[in-house]
CHARMM-style PDB file with segment names, atoms N, HN, CA, C and O in Angstrom:
ATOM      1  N   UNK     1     121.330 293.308 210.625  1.00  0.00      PROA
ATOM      2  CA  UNK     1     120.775 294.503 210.025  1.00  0.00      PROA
ATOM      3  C   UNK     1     120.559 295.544 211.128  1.00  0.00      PROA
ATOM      4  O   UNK     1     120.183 295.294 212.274  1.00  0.00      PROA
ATOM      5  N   UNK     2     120.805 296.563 210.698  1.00  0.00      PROA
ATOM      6  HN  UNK     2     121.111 296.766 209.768  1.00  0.00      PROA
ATOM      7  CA  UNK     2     120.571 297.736 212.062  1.00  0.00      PROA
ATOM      8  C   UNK     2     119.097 298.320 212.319  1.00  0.00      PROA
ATOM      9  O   UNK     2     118.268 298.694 211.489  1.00  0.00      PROA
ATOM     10  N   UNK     3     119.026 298.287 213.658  1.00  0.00      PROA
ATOM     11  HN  UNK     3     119.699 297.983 214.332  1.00  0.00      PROA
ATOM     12  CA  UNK     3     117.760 298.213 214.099  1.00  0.00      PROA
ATOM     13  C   UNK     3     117.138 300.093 213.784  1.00  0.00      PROA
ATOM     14  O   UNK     3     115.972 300.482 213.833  1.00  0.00      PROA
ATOM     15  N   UNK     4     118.143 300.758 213.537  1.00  0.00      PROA
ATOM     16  HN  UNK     4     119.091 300.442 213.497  1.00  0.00      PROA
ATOM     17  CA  UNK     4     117.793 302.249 213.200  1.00  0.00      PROA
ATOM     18  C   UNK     4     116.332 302.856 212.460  1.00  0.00      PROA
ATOM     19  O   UNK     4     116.201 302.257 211.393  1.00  0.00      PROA
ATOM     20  N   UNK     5     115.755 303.358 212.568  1.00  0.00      PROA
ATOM     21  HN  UNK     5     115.861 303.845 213.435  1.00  0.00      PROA
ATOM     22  CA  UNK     5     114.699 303.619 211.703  1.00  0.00      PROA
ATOM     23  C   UNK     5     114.970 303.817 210.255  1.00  0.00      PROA
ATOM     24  O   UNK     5     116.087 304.228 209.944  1.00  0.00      PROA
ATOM     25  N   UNK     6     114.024 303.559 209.264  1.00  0.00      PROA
ATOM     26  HN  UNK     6     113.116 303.225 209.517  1.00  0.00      PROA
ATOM     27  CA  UNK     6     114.231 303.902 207.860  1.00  0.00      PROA
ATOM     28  C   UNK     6     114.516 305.181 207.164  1.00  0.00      PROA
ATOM     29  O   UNK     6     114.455 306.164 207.902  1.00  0.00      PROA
ATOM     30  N   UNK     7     114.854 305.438 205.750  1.00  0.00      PROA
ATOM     31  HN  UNK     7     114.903 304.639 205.151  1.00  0.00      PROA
ATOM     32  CA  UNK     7     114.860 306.155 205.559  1.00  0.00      PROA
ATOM     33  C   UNK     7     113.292 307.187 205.153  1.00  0.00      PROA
ATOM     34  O   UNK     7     112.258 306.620 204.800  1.00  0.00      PROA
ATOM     35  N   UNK     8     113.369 308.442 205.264  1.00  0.00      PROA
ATOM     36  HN  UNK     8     114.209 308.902 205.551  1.00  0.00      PROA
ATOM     37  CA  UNK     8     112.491 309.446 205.064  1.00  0.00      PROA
ATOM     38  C   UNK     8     111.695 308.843 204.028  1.00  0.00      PROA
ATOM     39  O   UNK     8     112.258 308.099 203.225  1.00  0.00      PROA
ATOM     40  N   UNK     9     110.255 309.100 203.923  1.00  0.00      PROA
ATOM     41  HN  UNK     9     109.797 309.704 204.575  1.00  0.00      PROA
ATOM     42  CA  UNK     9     109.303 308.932 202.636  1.00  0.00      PROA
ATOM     43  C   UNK     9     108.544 310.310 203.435  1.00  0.00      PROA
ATOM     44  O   UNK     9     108.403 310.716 204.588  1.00  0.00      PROA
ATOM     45  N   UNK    10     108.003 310.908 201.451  1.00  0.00      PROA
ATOM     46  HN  UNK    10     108.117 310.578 200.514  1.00  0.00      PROA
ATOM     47  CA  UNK    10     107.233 312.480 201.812  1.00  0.00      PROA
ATOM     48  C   UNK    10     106.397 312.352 200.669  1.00  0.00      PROA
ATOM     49  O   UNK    10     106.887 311.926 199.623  1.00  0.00      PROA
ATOM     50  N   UNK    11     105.242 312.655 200.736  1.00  0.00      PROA
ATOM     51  HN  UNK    11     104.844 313.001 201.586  1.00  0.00      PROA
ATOM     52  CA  UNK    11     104.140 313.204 200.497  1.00  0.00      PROA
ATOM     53  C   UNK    11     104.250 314.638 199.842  1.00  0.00      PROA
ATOM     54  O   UNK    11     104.212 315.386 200.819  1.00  0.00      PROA
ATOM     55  N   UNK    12     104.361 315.386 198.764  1.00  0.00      PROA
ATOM     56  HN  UNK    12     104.393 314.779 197.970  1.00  0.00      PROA
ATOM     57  CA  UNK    12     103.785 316.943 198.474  1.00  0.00      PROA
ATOM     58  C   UNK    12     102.795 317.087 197.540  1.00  0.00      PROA
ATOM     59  O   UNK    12     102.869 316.892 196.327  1.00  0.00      PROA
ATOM     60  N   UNK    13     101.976 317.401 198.120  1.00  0.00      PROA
ATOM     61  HN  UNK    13     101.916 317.560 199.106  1.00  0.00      PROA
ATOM     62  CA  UNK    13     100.702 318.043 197.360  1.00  0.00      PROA
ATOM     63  C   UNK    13     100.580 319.468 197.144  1.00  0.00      PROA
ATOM     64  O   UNK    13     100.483 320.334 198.014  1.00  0.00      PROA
ATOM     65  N   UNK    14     100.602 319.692 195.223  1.00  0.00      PROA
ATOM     66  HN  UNK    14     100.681 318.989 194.517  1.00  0.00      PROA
ATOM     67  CA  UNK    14     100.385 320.832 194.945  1.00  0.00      PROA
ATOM     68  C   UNK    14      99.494 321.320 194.681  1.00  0.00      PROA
ATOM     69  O   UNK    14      98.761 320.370 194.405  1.00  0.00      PROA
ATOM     70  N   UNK    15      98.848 322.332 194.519  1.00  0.00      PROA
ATOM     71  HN  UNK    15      99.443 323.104 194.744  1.00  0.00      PROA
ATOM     72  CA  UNK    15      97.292 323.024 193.697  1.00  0.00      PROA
ATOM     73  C   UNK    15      98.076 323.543 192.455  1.00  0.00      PROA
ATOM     74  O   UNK    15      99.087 324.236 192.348  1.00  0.00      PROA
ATOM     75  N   UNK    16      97.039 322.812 191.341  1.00  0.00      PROA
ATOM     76  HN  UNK    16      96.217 322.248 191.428  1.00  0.00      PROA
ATOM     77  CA  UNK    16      97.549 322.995 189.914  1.00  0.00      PROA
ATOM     78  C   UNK    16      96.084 323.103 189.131  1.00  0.00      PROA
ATOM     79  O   UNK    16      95.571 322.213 188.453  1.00  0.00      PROA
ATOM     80  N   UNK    17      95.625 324.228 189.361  1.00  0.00      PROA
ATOM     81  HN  UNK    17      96.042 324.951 189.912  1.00  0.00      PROA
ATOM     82  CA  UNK    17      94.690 324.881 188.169  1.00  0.00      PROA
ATOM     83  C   UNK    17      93.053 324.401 189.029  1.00  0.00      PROA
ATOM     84  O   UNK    17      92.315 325.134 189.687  1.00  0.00      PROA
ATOM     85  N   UNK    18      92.926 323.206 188.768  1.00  0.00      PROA
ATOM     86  HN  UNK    18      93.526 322.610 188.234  1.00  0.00      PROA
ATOM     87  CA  UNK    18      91.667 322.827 188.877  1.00  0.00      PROA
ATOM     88  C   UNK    18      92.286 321.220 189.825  1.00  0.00      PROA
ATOM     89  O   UNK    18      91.472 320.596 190.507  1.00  0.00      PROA
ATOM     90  N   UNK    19      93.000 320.991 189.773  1.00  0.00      PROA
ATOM     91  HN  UNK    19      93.660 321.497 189.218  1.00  0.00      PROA
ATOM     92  CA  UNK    19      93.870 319.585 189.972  1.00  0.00      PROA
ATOM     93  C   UNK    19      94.883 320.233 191.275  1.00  0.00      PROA
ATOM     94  O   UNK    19      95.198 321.287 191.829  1.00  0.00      PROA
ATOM     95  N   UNK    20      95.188 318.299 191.292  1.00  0.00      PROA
ATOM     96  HN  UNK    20      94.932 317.444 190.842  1.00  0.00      PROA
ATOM     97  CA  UNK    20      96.740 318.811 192.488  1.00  0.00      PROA
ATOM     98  C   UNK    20      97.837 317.769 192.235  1.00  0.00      PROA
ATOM     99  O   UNK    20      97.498 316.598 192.070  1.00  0.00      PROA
ATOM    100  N   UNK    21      98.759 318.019 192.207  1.00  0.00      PROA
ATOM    101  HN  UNK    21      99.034 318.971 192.341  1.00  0.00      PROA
ATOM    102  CA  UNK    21      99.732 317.856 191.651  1.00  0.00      PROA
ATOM    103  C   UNK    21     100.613 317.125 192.986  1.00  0.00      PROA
ATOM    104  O   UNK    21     101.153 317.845 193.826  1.00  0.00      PROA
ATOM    105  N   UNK    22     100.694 315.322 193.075  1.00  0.00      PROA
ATOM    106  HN  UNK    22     100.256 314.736 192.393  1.00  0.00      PROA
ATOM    107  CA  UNK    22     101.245 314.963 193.976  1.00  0.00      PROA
ATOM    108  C   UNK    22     103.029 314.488 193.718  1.00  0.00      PROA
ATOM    109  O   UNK    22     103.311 314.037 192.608  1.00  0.00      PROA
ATOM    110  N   UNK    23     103.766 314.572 194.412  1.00  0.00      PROA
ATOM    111  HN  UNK    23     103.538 314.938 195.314  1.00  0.00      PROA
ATOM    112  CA  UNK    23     105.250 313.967 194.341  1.00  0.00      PROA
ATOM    113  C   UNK    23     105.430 313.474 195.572  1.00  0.00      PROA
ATOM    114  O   UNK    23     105.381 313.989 196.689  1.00  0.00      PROA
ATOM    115  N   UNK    24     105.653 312.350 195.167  1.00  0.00      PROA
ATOM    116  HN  UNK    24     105.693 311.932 194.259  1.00  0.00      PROA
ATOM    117  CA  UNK    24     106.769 311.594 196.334  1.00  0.00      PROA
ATOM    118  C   UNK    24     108.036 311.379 196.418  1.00  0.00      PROA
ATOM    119  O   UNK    24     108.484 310.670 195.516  1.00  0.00      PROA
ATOM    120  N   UNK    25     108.708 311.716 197.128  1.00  0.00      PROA
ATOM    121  HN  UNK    25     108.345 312.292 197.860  1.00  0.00      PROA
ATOM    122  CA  UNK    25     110.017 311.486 197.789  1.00  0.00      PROA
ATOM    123  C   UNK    25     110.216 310.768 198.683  1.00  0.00      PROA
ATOM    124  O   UNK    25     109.386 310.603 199.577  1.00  0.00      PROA
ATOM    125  N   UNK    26     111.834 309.935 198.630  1.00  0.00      PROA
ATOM    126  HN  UNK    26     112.508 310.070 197.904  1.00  0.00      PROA
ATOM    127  CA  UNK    26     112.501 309.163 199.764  1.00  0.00      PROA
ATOM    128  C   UNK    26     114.289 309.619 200.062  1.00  0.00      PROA
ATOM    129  O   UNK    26     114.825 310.555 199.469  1.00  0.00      PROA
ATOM    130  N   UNK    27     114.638 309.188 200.564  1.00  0.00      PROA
ATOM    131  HN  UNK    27     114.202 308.428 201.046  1.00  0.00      PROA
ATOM    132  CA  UNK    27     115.762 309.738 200.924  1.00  0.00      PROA
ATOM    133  C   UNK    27     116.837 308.287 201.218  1.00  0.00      PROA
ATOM    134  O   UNK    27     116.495 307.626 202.199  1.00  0.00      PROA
ATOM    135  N   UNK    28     117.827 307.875 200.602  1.00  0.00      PROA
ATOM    136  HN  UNK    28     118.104 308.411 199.805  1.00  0.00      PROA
ATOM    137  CA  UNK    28     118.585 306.592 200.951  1.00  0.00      PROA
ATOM    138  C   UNK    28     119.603 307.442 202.071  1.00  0.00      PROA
ATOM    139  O   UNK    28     120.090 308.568 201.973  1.00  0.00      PROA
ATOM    140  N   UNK    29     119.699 306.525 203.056  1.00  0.00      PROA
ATOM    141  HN  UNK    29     119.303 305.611 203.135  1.00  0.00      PROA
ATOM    142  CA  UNK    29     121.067 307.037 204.172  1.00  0.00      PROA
ATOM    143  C   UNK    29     120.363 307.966 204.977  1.00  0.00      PROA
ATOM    144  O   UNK    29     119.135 308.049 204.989  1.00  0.00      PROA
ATOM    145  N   UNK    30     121.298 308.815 205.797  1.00  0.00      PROA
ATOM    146  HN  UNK    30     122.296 308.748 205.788  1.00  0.00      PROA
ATOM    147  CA  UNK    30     122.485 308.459 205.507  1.00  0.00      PROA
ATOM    148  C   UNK    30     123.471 307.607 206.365  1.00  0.00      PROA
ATOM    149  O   UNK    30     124.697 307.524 206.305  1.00  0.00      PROA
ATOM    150  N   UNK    31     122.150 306.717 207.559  1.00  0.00      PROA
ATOM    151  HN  UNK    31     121.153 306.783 207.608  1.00  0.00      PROA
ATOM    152  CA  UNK    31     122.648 305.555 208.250  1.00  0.00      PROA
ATOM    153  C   UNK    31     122.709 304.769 207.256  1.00  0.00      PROA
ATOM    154  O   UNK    31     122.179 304.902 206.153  1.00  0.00      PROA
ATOM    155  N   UNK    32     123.800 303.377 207.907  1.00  0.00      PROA
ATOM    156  HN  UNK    32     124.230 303.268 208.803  1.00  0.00      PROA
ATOM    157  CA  UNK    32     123.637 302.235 207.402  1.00  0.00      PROA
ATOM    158  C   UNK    32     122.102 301.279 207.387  1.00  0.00      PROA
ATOM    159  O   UNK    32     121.005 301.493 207.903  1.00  0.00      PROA
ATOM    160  N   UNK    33     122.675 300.074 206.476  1.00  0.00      PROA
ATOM    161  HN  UNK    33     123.566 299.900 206.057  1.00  0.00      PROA
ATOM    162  CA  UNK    33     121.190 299.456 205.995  1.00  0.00      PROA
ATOM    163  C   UNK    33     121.403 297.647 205.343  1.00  0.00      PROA
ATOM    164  O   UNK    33     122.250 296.837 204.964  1.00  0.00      PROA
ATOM    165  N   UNK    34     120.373 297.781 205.510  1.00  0.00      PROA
ATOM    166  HN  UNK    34     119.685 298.439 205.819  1.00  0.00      PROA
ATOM    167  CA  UNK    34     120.920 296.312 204.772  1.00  0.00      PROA
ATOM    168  C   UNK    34     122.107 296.561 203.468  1.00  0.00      PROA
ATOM    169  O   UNK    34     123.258 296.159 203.299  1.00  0.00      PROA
ATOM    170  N   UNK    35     121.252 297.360 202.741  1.00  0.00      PROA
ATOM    171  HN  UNK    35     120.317 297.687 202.879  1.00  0.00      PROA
ATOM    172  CA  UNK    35     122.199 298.114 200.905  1.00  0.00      PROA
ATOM    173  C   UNK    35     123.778 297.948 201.445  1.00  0.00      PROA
ATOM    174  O   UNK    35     124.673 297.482 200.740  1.00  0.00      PROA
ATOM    175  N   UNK    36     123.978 298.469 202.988  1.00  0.00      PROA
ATOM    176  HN  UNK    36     123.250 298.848 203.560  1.00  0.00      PROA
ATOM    177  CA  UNK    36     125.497 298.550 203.036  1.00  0.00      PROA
ATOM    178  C   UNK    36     125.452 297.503 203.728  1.00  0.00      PROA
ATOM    179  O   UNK    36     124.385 297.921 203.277  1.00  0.00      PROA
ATOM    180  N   UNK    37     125.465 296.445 204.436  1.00  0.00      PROA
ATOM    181  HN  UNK    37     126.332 296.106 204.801  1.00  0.00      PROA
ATOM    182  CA  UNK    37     126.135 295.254 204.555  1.00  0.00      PROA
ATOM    183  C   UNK    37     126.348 294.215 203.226  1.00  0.00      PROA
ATOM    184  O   UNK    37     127.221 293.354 203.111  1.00  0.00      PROA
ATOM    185  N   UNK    38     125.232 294.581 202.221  1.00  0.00      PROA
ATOM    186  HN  UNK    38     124.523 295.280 202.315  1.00  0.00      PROA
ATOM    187  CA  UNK    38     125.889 294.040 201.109  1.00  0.00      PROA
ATOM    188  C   UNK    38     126.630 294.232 200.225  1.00  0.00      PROA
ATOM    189  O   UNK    38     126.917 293.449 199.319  1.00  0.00      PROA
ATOM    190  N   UNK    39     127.213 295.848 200.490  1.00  0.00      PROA
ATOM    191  HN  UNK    39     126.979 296.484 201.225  1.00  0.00      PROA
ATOM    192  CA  UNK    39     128.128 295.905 199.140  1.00  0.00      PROA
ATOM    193  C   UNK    39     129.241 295.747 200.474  1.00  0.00      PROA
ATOM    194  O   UNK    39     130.405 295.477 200.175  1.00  0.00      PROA
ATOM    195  N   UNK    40     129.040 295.843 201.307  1.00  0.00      PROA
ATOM    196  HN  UNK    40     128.095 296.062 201.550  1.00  0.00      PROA
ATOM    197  CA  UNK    40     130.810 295.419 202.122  1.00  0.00      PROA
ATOM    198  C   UNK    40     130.813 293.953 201.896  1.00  0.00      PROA
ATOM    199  O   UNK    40     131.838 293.346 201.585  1.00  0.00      PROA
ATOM    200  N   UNK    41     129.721 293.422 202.045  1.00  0.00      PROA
ATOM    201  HN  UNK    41     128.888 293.915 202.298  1.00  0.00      PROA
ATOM    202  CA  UNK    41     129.953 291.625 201.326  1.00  0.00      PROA
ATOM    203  C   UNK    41     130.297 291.406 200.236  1.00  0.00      PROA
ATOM    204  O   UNK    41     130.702 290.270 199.987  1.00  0.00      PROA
ATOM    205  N   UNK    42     130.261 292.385 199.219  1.00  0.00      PROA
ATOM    206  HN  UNK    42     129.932 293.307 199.423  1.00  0.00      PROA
ATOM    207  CA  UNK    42     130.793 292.039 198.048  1.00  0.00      PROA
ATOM    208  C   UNK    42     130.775 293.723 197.288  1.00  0.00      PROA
ATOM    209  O   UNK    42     129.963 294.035 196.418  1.00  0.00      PROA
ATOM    210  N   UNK    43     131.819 294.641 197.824  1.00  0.00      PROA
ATOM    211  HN  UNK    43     132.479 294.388 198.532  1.00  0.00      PROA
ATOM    212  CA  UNK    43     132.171 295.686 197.393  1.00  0.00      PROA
ATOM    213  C   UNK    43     132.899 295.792 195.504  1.00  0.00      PROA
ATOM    214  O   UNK    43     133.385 296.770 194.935  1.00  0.00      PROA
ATOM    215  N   UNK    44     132.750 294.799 195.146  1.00  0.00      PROA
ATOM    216  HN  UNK    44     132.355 294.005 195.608  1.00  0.00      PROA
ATOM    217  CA  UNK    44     132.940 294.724 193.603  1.00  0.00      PROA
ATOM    218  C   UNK    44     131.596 294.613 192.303  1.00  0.00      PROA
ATOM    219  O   UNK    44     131.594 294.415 191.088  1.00  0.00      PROA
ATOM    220  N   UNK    45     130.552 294.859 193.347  1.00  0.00      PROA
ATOM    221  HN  UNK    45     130.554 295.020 194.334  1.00  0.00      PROA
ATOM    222  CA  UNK    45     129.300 294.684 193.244  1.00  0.00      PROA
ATOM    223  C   UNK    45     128.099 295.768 193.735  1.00  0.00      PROA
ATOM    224  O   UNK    45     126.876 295.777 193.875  1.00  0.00      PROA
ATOM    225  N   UNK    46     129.270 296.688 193.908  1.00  0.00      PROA
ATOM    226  HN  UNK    46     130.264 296.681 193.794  1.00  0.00      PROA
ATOM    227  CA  UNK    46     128.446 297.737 194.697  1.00  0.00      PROA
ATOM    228  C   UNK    46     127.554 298.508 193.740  1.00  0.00      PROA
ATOM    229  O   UNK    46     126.583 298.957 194.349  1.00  0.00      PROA
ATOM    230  N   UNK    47     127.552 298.889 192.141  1.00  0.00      PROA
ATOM    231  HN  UNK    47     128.341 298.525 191.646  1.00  0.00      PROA
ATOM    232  CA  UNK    47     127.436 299.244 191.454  1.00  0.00      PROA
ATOM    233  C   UNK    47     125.829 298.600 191.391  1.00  0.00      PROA
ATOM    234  O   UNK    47     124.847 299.172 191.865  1.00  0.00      PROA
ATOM    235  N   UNK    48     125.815 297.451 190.784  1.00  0.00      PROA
ATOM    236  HN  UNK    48     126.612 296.986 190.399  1.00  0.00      PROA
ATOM    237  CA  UNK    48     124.662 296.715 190.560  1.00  0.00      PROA
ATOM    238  C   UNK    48     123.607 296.588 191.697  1.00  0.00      PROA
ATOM    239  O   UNK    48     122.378 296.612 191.628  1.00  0.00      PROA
ATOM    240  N   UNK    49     124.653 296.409 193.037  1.00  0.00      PROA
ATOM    241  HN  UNK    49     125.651 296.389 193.093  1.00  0.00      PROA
ATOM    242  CA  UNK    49     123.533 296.361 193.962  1.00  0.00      PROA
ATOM    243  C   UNK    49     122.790 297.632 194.476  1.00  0.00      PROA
ATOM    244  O   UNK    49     121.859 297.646 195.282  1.00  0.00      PROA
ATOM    245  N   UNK    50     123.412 298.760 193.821  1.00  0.00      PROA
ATOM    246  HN  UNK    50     124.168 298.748 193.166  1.00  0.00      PROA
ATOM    247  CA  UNK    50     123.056 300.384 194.095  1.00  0.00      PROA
ATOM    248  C   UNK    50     121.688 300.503 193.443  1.00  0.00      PROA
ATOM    249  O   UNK    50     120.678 301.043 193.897  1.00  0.00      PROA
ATOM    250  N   UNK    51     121.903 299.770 192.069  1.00  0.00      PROA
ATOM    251  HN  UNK    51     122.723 299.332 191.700  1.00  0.00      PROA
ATOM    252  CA  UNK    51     120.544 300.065 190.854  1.00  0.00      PROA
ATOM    253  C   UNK    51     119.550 299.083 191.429  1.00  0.00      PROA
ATOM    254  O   UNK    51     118.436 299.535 191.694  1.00  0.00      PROA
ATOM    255  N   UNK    52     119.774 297.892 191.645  1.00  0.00      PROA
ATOM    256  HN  UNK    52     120.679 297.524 191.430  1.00  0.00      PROA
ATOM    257  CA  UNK    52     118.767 297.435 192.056  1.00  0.00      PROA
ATOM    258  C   UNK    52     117.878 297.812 193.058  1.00  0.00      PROA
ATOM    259  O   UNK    52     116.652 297.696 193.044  1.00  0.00      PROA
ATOM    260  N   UNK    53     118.714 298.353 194.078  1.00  0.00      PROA
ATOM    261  HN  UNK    53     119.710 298.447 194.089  1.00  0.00      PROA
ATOM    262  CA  UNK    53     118.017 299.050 195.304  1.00  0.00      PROA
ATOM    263  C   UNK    53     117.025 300.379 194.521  1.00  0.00      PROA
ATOM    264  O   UNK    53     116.019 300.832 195.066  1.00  0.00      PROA
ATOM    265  N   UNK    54     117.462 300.787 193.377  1.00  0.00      PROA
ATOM    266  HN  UNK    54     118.280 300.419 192.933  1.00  0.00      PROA
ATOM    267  CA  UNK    54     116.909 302.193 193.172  1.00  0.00      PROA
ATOM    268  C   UNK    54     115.513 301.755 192.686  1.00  0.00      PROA
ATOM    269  O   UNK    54     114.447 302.224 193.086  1.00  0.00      PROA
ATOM    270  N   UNK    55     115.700 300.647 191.632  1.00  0.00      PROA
ATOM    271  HN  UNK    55     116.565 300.266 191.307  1.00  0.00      PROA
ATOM    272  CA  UNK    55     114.867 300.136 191.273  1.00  0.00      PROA
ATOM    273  C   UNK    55     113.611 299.359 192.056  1.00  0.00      PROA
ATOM    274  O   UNK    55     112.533 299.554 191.495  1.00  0.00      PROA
ATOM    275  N   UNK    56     113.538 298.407 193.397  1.00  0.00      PROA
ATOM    276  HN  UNK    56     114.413 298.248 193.853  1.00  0.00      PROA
ATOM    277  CA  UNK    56     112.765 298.465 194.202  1.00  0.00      PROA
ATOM    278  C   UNK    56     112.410 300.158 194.281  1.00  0.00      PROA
ATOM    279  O   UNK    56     111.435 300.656 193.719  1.00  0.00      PROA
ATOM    280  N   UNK    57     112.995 300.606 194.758  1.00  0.00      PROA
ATOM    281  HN  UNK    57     113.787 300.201 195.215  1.00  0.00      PROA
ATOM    282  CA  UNK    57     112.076 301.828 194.993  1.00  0.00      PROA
ATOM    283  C   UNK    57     111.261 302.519 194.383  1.00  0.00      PROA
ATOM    284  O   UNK    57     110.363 303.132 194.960  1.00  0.00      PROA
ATOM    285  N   UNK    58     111.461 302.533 193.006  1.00  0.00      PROA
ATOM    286  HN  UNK    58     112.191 302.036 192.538  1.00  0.00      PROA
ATOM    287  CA  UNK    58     111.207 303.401 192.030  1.00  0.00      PROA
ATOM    288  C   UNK    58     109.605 302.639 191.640  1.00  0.00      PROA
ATOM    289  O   UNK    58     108.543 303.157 191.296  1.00  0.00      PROA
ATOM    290  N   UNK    59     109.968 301.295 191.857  1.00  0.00      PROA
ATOM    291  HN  UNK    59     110.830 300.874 192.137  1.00  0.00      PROA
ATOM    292  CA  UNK    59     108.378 300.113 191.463  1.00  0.00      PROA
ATOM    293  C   UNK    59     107.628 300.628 192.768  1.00  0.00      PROA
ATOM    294  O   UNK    59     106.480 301.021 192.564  1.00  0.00      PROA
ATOM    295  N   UNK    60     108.072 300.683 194.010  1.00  0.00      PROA
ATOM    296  HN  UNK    60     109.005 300.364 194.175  1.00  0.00      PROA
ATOM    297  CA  UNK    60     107.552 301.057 195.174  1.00  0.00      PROA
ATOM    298  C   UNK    60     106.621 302.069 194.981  1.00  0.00      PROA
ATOM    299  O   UNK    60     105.396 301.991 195.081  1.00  0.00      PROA
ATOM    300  N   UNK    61     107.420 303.175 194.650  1.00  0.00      PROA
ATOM    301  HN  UNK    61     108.414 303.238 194.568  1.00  0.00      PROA
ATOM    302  CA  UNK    61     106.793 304.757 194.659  1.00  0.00      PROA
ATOM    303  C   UNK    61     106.003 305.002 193.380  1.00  0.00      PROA
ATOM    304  O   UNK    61     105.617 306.130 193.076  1.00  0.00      PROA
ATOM    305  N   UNK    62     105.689 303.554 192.381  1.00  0.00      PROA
ATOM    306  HN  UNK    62     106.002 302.637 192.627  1.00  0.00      PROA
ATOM    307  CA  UNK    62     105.153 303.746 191.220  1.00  0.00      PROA
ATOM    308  C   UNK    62     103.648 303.035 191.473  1.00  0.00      PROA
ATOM    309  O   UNK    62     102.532 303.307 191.031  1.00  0.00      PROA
ATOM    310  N   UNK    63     104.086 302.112 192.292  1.00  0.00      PROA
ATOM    311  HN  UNK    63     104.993 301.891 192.651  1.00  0.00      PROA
ATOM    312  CA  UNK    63     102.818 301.035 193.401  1.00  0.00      PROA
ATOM    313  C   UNK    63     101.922 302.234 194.081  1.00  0.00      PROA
ATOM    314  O   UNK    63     100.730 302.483 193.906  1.00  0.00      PROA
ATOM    315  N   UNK    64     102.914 302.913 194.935  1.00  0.00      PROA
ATOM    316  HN  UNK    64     103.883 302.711 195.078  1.00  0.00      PROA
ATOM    317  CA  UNK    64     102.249 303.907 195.569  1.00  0.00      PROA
ATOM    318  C   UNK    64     101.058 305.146 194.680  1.00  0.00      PROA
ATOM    319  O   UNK    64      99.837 305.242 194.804  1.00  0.00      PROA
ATOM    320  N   UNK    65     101.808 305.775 193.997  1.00  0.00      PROA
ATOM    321  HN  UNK    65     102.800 305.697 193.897  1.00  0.00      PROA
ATOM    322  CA  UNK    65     101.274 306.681 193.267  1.00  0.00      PROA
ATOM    323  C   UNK    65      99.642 305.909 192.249  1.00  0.00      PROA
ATOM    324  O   UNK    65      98.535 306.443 192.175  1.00  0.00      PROA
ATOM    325  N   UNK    66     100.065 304.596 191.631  1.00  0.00      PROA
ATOM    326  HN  UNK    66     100.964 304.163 191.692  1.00  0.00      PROA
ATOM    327  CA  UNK    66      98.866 303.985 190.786  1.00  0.00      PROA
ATOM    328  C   UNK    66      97.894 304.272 192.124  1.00  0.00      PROA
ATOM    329  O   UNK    66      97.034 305.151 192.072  1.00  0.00      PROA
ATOM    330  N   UNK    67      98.095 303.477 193.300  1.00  0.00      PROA
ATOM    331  HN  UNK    67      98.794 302.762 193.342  1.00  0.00      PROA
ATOM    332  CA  UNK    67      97.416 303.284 194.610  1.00  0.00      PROA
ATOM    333  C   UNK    67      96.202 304.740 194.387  1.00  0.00      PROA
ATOM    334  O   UNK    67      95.041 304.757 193.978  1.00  0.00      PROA
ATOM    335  N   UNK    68      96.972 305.655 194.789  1.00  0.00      PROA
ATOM    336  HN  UNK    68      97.915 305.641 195.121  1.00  0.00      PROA
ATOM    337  CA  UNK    68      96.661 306.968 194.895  1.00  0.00      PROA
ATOM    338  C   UNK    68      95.391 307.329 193.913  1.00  0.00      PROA
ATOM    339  O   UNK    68      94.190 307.518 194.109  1.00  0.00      PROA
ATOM    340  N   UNK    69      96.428 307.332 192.520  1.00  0.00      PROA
ATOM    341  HN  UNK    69      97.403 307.179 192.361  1.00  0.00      PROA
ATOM    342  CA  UNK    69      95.189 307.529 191.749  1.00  0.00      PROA
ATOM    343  C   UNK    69      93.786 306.570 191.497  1.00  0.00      PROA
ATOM    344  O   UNK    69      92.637 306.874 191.175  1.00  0.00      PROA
ATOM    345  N   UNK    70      94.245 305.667 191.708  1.00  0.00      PROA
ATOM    346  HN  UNK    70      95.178 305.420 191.970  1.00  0.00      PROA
ATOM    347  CA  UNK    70      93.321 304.685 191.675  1.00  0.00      PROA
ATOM    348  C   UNK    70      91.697 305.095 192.707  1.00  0.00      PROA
ATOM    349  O   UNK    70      90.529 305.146 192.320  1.00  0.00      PROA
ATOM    350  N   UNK    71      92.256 305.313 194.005  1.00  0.00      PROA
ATOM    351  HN  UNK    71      93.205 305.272 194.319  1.00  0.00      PROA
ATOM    352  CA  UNK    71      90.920 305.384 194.530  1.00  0.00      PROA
ATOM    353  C   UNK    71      90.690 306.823 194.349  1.00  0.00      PROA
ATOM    354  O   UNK    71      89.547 307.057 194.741  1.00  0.00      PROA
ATOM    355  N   UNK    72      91.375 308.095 193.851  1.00  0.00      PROA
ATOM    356  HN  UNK    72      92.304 307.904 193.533  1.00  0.00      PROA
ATOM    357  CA  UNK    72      91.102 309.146 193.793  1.00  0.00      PROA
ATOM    358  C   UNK    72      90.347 309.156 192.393  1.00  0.00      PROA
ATOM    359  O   UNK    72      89.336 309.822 192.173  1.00  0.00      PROA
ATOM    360  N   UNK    73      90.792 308.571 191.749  1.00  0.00      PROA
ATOM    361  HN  UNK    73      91.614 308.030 191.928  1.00  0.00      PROA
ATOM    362  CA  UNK    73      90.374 308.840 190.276  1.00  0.00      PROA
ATOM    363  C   UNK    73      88.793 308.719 189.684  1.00  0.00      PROA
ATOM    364  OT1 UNK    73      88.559 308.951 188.498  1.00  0.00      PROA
TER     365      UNK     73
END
């Protein structure tokens, strides 16, 4: 696996009325990663192993955000 740093994660906080309005972002690539030594291990599979990767993330940044509100709330 390449020792390169990860990809980008961001934080934006908006002011929305009385509230603030947070989004998170990540960024895949556009070094290599584990994601690409496995679809070159099995490039007929690249498809499935794309969603799954999206999907960790998406539970990630959904972990994150409950997190958030949780002690803010």
């Amino acid at each position: 696996m390449p020792s390169a740093a990860g990809p980008p994660w961001r934080f934006e906080l908006t002011r929305d009325g009385d509230g603030t309005v947070l989004r998170q972002w990540a960024r895949m690539g556009p070094g290599p990663s584990g994601l690409t030594v496995a679809i070159e291990r099995w490039p007929d599979k690249e498809e499935r192993i794309v969603e799954g990767r999206l999907r960790e993330w998406r539970a990630g940044m959904q972990r994150n955000l409950d997190a958030v509100r949780e002690r803010l709330g």
